[in-house]
Structures are given as C-alpha cells and as structure tokens.
BANU-889363 format. One record per residue (C-alpha): x, y, z negated; residue in one letter; residue number from 1. Coordinates in steps of 0.2 Angstrom, whole numbers, m for minus. Each point is the difference from the previous one (the first is absolute). Layout:
! BANU-889363
@x=X; y=Y; z=Z; r=A; k=NUM .
...
! end
This chain:
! BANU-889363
@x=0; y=0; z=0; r=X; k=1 .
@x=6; y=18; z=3; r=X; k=2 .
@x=m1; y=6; z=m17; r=X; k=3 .
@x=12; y=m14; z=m6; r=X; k=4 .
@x=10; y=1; z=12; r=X; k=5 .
@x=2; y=21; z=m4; r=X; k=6 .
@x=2; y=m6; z=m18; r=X; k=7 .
@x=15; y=m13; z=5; r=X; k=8 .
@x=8; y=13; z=9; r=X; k=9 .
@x=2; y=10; z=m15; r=X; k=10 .
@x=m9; y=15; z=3; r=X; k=11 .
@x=m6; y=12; z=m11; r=X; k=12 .
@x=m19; y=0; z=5; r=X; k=13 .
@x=m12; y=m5; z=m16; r=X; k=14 .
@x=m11; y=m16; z=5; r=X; k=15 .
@x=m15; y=11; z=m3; r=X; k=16 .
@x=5; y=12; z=14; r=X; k=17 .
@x=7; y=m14; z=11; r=X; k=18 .
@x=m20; y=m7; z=m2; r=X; k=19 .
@x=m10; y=17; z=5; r=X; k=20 .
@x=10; y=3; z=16; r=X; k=21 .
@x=m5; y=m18; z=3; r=X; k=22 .
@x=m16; y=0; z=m6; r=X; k=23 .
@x=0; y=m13; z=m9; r=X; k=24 .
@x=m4; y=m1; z=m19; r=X; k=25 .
@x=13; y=m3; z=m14; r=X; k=26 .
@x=m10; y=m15; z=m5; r=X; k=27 .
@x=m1; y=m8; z=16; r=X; k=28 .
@x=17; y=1; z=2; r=X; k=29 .
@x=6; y=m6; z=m16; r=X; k=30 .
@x=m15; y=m13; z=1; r=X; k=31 .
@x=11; y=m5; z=18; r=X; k=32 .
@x=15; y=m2; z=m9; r=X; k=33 .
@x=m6; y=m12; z=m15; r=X; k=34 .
@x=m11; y=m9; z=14; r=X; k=35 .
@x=20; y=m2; z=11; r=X; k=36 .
@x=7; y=m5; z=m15; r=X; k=37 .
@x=m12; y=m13; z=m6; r=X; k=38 .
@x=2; y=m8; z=18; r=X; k=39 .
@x=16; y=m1; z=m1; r=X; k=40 .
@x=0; y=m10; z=m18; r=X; k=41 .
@x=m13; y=m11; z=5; r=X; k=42 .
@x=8; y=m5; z=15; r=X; k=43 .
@x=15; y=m5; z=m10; r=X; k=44 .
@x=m12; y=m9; z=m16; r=X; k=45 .
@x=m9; y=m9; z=16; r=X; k=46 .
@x=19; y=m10; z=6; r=X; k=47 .
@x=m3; y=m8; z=m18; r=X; k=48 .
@x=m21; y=m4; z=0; r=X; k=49 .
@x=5; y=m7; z=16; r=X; k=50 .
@x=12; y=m11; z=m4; r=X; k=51 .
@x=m7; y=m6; z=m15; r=X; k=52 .
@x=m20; y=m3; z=11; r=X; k=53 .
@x=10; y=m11; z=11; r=X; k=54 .
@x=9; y=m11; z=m15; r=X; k=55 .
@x=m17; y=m1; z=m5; r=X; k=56 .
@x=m8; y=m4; z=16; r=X; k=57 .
@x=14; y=m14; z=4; r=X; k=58 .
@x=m1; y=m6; z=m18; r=X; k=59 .
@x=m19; y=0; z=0; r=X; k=60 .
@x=m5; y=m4; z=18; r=X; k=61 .
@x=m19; y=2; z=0; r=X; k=62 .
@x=m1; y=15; z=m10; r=X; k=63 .
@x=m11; y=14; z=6; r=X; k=64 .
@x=3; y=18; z=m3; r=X; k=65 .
@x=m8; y=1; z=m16; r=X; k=66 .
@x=8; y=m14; z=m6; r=X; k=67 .
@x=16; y=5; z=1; r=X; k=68 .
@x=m5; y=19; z=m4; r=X; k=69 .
@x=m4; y=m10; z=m15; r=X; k=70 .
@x=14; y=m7; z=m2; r=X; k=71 .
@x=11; y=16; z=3; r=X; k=72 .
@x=m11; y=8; z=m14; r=X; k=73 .
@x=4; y=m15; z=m12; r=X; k=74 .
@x=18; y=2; z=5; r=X; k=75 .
@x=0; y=20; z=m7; r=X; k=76 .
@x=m4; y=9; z=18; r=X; k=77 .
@x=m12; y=12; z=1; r=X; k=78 .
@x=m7; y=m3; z=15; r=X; k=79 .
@x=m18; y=2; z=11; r=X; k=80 .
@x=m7; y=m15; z=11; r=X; k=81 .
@x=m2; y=14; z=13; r=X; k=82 .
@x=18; y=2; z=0; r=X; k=83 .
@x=6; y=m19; z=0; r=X; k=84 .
@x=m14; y=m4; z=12; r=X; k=85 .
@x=9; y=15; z=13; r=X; k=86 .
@x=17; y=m6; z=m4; r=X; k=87 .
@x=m4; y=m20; z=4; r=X; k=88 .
@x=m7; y=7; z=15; r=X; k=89 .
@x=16; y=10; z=4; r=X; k=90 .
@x=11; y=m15; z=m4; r=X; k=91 .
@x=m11; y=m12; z=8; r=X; k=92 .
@x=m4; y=m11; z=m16; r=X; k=93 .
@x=m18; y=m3; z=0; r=X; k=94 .
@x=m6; y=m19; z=m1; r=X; k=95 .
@x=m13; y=m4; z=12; r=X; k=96 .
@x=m16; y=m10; z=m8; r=X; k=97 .
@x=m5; y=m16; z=6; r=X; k=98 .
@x=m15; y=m1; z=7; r=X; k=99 .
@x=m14; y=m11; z=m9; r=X; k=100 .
@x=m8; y=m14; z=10; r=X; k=101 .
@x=m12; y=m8; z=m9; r=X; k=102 .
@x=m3; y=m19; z=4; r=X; k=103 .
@x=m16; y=m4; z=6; r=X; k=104 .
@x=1; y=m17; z=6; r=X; k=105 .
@x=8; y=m18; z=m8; r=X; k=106 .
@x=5; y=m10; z=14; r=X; k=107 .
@x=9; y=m14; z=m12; r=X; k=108 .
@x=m17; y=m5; z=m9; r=X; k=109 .
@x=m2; y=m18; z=m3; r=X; k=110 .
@x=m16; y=0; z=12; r=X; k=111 .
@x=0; y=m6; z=19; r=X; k=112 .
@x=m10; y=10; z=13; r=X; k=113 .
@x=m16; y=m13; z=5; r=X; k=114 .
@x=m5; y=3; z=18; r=X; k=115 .
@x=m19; y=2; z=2; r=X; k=116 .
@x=m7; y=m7; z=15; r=X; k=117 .
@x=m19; y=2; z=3; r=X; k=118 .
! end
C-alpha cells in the first residue's frame, strides 16, 4: 500500500495525513494492516494444522472432517470444522463414502425353484 510504503521510506508525513490525501480512513488502514498481518501468521500456523490433519488422516483412514477436527481439538488445537474441511479440500484428503446397497434378494436359500406347468 502507498502509505506504508511512504512510511518505510522514512518520511516525515503523520499516517493521519498520509490517510486524508488518500482518502482513506485511519481505521481502515490500520484495520488493513492487522487484517495483512494475521494472514501472514496464519499461513505459517496452517504448515503445522496441515501436517498434523494428514498424520491424522494416514493414521485414521476413514476419518471425516469432523472427526479429525475432533481429534485436533482433543490434541490442544483450536480449530473450526470450516477450516479443516477447506484445508482437506486443499490438500486433497477427504475419504470418499461408500455407497450403501441394500440386499434385496437371497440367491443361496435352501429352496429349489419348482417349474409350474399348466
């Protein structure tokens, strides 16, 4: 942004000025900068979370999302299923569920098939 980049240079223009030629407000801009900051930790706390949802996922193969946000909770990471659910997607680790086929028909009964003539 231009106002850090004025900032970084080392001039001697208060943020607040820097903001009304912009016309942007002081909030907004310090709102930016916690926002760019947070992303930036995140994105180094998310190398862990996904390392530790893929030693979950190998260790526990059918494990959903919830399990193992479950499972990350239990081991001390405060985490939200929305997140894990976004990283599995990213990393590619979401089990697929089998289908259910219900069976309908016994072919090995005991009874033989008696052919009707009329």
């Amino acid at each position: 942004m231009i106002i850090q980049k004025a900032q970084s240079e080392d001039l001697l223009l208060p943020i607040s000025h820097s903001c009304l030629a912009l016309s942007v407000s002081r909030s907004g801009y310090y709102e930016w900068l916690k926002r760019s900051e947070k992303i930036l930790a995140e994105n180094g706390e998310s190398s862990d979370l996904i390392d530790q949802i893929q030693e979950i996922a190998l260790e526990f193969p059918y494990y959903g999302y919830r399990r193992i946000t479950a499972e990350l909770q239990n081991r001390g990471y405060a985490v939200n299923h929305k997140r894990v659910l976004r990283l599995m997607r990213q990393e590619k680790l979401l089990c697929h569920k089998k289908k259910f086929k219900p069976v309908t028909t016994d072919s090995t009964h005991g009874l033989h098939q008696s052919i009707l003539t009329f």
